[in-house]
C-alpha positions as CSV (number, residue, x, y, z in Angstrom):
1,X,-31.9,26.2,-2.6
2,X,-32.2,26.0,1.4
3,X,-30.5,23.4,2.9
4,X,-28.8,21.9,0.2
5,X,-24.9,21.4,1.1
6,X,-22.0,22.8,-1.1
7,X,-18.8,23.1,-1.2
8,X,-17.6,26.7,-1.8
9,X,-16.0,27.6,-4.8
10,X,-12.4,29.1,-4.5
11,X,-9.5,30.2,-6.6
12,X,-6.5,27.8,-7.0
13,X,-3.8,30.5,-4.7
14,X,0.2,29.5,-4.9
15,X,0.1,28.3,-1.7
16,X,-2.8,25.9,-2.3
17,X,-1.1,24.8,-5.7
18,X,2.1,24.2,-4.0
19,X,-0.1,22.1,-1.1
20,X,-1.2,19.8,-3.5
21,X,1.5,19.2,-5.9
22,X,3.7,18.3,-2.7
23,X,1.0,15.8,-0.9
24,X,-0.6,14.4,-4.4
25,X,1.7,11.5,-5.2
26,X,1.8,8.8,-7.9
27,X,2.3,5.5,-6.8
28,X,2.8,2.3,-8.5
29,X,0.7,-1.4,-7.7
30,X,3.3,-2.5,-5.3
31,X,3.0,0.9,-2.5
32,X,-0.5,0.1,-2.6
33,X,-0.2,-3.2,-1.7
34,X,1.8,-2.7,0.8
35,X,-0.2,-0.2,2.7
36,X,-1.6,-2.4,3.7
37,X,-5.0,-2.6,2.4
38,X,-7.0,-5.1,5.1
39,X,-6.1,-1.7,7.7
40,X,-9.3,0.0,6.3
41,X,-7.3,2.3,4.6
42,X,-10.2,4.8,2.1
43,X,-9.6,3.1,-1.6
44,X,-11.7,5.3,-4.4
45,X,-12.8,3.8,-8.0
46,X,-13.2,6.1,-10.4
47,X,-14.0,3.6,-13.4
48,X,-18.0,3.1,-14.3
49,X,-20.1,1.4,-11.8
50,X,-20.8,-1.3,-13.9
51,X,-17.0,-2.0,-13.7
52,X,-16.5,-1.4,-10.2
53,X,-19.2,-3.9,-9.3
54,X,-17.9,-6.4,-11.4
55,X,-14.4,-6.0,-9.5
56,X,-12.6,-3.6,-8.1
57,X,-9.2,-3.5,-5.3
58,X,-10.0,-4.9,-1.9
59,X,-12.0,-2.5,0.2
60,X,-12.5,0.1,-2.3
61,X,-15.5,2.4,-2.6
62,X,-16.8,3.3,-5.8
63,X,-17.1,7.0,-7.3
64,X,-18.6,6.9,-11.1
65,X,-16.5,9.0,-13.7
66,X,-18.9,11.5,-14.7
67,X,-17.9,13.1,-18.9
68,X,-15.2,14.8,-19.5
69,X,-17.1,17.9,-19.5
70,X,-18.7,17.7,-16.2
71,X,-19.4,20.6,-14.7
72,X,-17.8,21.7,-10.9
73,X,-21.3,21.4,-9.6
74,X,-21.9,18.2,-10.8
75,X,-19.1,16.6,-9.6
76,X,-19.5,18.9,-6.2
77,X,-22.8,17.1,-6.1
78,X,-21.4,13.8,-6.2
79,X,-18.8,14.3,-3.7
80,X,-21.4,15.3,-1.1
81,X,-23.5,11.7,-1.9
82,X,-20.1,9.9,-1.6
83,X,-19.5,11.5,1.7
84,X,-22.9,10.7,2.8
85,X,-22.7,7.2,1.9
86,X,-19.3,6.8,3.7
87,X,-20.7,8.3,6.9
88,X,-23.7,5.4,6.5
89,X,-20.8,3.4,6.9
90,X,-18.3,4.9,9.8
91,X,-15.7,7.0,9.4
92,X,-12.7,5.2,8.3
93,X,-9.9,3.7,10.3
94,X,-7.3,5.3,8.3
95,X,-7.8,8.6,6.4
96,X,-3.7,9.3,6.6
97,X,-3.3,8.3,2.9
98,X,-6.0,8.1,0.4
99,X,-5.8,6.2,-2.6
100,X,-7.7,6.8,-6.1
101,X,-7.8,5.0,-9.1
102,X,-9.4,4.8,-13.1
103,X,-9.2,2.7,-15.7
104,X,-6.8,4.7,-18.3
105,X,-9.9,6.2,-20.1
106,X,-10.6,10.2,-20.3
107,X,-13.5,9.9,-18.1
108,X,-11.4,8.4,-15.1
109,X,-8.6,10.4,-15.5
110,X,-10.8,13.3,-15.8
111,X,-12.7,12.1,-12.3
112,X,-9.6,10.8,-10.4
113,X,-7.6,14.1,-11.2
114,X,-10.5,16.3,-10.2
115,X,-11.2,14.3,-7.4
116,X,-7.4,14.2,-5.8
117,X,-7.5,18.2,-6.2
118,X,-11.0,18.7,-4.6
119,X,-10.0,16.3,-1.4
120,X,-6.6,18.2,-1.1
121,X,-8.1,21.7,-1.3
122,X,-10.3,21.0,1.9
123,X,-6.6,21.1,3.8
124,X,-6.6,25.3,2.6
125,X,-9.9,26.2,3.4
126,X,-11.2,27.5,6.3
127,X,-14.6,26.2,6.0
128,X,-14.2,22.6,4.4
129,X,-18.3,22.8,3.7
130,X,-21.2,25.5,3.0
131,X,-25.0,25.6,3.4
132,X,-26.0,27.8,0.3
133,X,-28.6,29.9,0.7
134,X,-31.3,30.7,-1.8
135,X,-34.3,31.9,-2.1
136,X,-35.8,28.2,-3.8
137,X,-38.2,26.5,-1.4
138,X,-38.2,23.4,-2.8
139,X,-35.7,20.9,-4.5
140,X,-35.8,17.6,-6.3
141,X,-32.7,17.6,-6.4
142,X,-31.1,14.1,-4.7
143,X,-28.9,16.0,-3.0
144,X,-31.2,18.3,-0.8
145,X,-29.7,17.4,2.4
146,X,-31.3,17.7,6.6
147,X,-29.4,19.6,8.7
148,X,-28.2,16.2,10.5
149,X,-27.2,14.8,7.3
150,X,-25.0,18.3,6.9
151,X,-23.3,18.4,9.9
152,X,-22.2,14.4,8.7
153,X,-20.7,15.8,5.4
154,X,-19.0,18.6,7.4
155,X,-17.9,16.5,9.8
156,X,-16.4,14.1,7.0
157,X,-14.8,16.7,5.4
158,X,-13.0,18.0,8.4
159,X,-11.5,14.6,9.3
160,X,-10.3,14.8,5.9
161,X,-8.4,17.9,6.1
162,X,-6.9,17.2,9.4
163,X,-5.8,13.8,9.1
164,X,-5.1,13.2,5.3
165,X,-1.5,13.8,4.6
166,X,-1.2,12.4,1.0
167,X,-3.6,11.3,-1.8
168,X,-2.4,8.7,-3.7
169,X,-3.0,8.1,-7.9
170,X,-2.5,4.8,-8.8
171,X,-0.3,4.7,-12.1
172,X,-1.4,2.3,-14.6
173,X,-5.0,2.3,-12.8
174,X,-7.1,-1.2,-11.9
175,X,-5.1,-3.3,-14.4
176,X,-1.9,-2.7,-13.3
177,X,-2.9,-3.8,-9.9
178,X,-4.9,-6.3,-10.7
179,X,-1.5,-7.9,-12.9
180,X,0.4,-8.0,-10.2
181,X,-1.4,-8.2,-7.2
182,X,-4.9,-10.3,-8.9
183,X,-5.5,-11.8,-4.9
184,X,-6.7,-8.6,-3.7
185,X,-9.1,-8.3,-6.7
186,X,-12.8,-9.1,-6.9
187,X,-15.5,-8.1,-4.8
188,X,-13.5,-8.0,-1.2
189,X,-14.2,-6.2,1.5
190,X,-12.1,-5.3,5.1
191,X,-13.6,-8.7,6.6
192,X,-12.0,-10.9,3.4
193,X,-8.8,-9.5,4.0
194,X,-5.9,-11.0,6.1
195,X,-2.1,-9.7,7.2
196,X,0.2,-9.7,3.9
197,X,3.9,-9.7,3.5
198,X,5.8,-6.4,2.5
199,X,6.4,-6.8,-1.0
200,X,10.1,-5.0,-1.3
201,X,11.5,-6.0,-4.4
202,X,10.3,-7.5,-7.3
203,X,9.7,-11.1,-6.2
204,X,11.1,-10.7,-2.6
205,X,8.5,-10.4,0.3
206,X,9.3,-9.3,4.3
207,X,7.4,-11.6,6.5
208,X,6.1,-10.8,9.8
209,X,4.4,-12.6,13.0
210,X,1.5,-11.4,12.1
211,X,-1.8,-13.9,12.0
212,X,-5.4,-14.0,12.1
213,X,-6.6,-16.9,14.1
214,X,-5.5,-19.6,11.7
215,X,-5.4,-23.3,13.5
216,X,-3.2,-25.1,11.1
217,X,0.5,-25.4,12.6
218,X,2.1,-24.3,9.0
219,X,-0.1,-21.1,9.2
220,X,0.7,-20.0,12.2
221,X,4.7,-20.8,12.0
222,X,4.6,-19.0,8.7
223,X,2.5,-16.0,9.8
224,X,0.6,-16.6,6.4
225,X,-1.8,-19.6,5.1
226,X,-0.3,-21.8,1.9
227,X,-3.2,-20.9,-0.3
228,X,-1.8,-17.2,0.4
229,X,2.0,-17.7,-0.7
230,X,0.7,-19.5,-3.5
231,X,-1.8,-16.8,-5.0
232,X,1.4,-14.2,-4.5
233,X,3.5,-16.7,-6.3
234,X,5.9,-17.5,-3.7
235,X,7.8,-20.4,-4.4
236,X,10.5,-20.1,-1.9
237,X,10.8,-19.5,2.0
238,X,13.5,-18.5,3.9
239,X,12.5,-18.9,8.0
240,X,13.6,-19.8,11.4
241,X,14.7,-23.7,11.8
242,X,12.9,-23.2,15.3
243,X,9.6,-22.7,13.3
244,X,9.7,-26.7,13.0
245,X,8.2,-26.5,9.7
246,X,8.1,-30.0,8.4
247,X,9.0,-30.7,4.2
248,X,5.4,-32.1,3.9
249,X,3.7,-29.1,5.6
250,X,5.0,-26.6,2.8
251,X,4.5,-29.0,-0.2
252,X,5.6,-27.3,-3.7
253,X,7.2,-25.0,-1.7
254,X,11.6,-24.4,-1.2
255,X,12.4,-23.5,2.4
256,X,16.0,-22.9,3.5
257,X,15.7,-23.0,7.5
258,X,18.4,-20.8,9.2
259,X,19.7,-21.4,12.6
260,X,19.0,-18.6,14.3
261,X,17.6,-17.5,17.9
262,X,15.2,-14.8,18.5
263,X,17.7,-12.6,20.4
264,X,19.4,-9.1,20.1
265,X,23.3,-10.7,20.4
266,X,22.5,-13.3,17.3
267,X,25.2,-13.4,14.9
268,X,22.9,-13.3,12.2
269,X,25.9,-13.2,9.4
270,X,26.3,-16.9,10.2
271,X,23.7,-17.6,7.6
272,X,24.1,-15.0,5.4
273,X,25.8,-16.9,2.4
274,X,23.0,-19.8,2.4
275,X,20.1,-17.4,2.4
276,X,22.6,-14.8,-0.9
277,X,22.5,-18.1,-2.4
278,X,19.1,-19.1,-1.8
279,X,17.7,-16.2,-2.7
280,X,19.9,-16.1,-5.9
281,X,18.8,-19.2,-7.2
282,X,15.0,-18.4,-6.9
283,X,15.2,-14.7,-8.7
284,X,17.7,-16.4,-11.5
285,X,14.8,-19.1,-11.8
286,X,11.5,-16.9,-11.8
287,X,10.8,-18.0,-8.5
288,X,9.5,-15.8,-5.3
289,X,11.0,-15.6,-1.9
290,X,9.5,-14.6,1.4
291,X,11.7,-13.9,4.1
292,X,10.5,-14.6,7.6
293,X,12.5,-14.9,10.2
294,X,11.4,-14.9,13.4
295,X,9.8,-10.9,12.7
296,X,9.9,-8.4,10.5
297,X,12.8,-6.3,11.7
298,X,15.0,-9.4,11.7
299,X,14.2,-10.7,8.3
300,X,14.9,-6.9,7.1
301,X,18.9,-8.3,7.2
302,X,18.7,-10.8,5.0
303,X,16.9,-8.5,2.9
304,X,19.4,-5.7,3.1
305,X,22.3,-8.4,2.2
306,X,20.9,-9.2,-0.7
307,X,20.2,-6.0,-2.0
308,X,23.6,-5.1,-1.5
309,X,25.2,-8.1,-3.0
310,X,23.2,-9.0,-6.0
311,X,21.4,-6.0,-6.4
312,X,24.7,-3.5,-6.2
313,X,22.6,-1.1,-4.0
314,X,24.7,1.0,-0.9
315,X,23.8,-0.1,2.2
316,X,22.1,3.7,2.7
317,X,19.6,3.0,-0.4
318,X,18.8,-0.8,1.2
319,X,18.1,0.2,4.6
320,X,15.8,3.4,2.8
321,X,14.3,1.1,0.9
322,X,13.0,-1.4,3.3
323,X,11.9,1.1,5.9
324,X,10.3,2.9,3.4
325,X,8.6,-0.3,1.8
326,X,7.5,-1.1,5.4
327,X,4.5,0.2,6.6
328,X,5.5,-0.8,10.2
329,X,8.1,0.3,12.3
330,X,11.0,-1.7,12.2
331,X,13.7,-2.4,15.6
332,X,16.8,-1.5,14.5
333,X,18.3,-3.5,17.2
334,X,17.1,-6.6,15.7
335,X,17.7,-5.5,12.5
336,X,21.7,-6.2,13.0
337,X,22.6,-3.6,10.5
338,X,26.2,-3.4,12.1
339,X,26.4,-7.5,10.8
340,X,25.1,-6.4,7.7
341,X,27.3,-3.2,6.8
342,X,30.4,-5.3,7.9
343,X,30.4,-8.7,5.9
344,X,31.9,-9.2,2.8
345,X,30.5,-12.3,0.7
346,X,33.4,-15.2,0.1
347,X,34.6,-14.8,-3.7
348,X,31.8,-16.8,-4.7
349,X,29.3,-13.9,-4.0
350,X,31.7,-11.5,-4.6
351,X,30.2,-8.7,-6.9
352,X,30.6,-8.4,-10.8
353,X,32.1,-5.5,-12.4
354,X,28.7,-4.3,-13.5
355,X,27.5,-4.5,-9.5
356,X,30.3,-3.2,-8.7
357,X,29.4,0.1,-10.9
358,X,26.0,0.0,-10.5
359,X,26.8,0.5,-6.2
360,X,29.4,2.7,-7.0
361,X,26.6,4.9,-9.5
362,X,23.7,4.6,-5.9
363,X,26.6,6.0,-4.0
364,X,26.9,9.1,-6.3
365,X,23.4,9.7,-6.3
């Protein structure tokens, strides 16, 4: 049919298999949320629509499972409308990473796989979209596209294969986001959203300075609002005294205030022990932590201590771990990691034998 856009058909070749099984990556809840998500970052549902309008991850766009049995065209078809509708929209912010997710039903799986393959593929080919040509005249078909609304699909698609460096399938699907991280469920979009902590362990967050334009002195001091902390379940801080954070501003909240300036000669190992045994007490108890002192990079210490003391982990897997975690780049400088490799917890802290093995196994690895 004239005018109608496709994508060509191609055959899988080694070097396109081998492109995709090395930028297709499984992720769990936590990398998602730490993308972060309120960065306009492209978000695909592949459950049912009815689903997806009753509730879906924060900024995410919906694309229907089709059956299992779909045909190529049919989801080729639908590809192009999703396109379409995205360009009615603006190209996104961030195409870098991609992120698509189902439900844990056939028909998801089916769509999310297919889909992951068939965004990954434009990377190979030289010609990311077609105009077939047929002798047909005339089409009903809702897909029958101007020659304006073409050259937005191509264009689309080229962004896509220049700029996207990894698609992302969420393991687990909606549910296991929506367990852990239920705040950034519902029916938001980029204009609900607000900075977030990095989550980098299970119940310890890495705060930043970042804000919106939030008036009330705690909110700005803690770089996130109370109603925030508690939806995450955070139930302890650990912050700058300087912050001047009063016990009545953070109320149902733990804070442990550390005494430190904002400057690259702090001896930041000065209250090291306090914030081991802070954060102790709160993971022994259930509780949640976010670490936020002064900015990200500097809080990443405290961080890395405790990693390395109650978690057994080698300083080399801690400082991988929370600049990996970290979608932001991090100043080593303020990140004291010559404090941090040097100092030994008193006898109090000192390790078990099974953290003991448990760095020793990290170091092996």
């Amino acid at each position: 049919r004239d005018g109608i856009c496709k994508f060509p058909s191609i055959r899988f070749k080694s070097e396109e298999t081998t492109l995709i099984s090395t930028m297709q990556k499984h992720v769990n809840a936590e990398a998602v949320f730490n993308l972060p998500l309120f960065e306009n970052h492209v978000v695909i549902d592949c459950r049912p629509l009815q689903a997806y309008e009753e509730e879906h991850i924060a900024t995410a766009e919906p694309f229907p499972c089709q059956p299992v049995d779909a045909t190529v065209e049919q989801r080729e078809a639908q590809l192009i409308q999703w396109m379409l509708d995205m360009d009615d929209k603006g190209t996104p912010d961030n195409l870098d990473k991609i992120v698509i997710y189902g439900d844990g039903s056939a028909e998801a799986n089916a769509q999310a796989k297919w889909l992951c393959e068939r965004l990954l593929r434009l990377k190979s080919e030289l010609l990311p979209v077609a105009l077939a040509t047929s002798t047909s005249s005339s089409s009903s078909s809702p897909y029958h596209l101007e020659e304006k609304k073409f050259n937005s699909v191509e264009y689309l698609a080229s962004q896509i294969a220049s700029r996207t460096k990894e698609v992302w399938l969420l393991d687990g699907g909606y549910t296991s986001f929506k367990n852990e991280f239920p705040l950034l469920c519902g029916k938001l979009g980029p204009d609900d959203l607000q900075p977030l902590p990095v989550r980098v362990w299970d119940g310890v967050f890495l705060g930043s300075r970042a804000t919106n334009s939030w008036e009330r002195r705690v909110q700005r001091r803690l770089g996130i609002s109370l109603e925030t902390l508690q939806s995450l379940g955070i139930t302890h801080v650990i912050l700058n005294a300087d912050a001047n954070i009063l016990t009545e501003d953070v109320d149902g909240l733990q804070c442990l205030q550390c005494a430190v300036d904002d400057k690259n000669e702090q001896d930041m190992s000065s209250c090291f022990q306090a914030a081991l045994l802070f954060l102790k007490e709160a993971h022994a108890n259930g509780g949640k932590v976010l670490v936020r002192l002064h900015g990200r990079s500097r809080s990443c210490c405290i961080v890395m201590v405790w990693l390395m003391h109650v978690q057994g982990i080698t300083f080399e897997k801690a400082l991988e771990m929370v600049t990996t975690k970290c979608p932001y780049p991090l100043d080593r400088k303020l990140m004291h990691l010559q404090q941090v490799q040097s100092w030994s917890p008193p006898m109090l802290l000192a390790d078990t034998e099974e953290q003991t093995a448990k760095r020793q196994k990290c170091a092996a690895q």
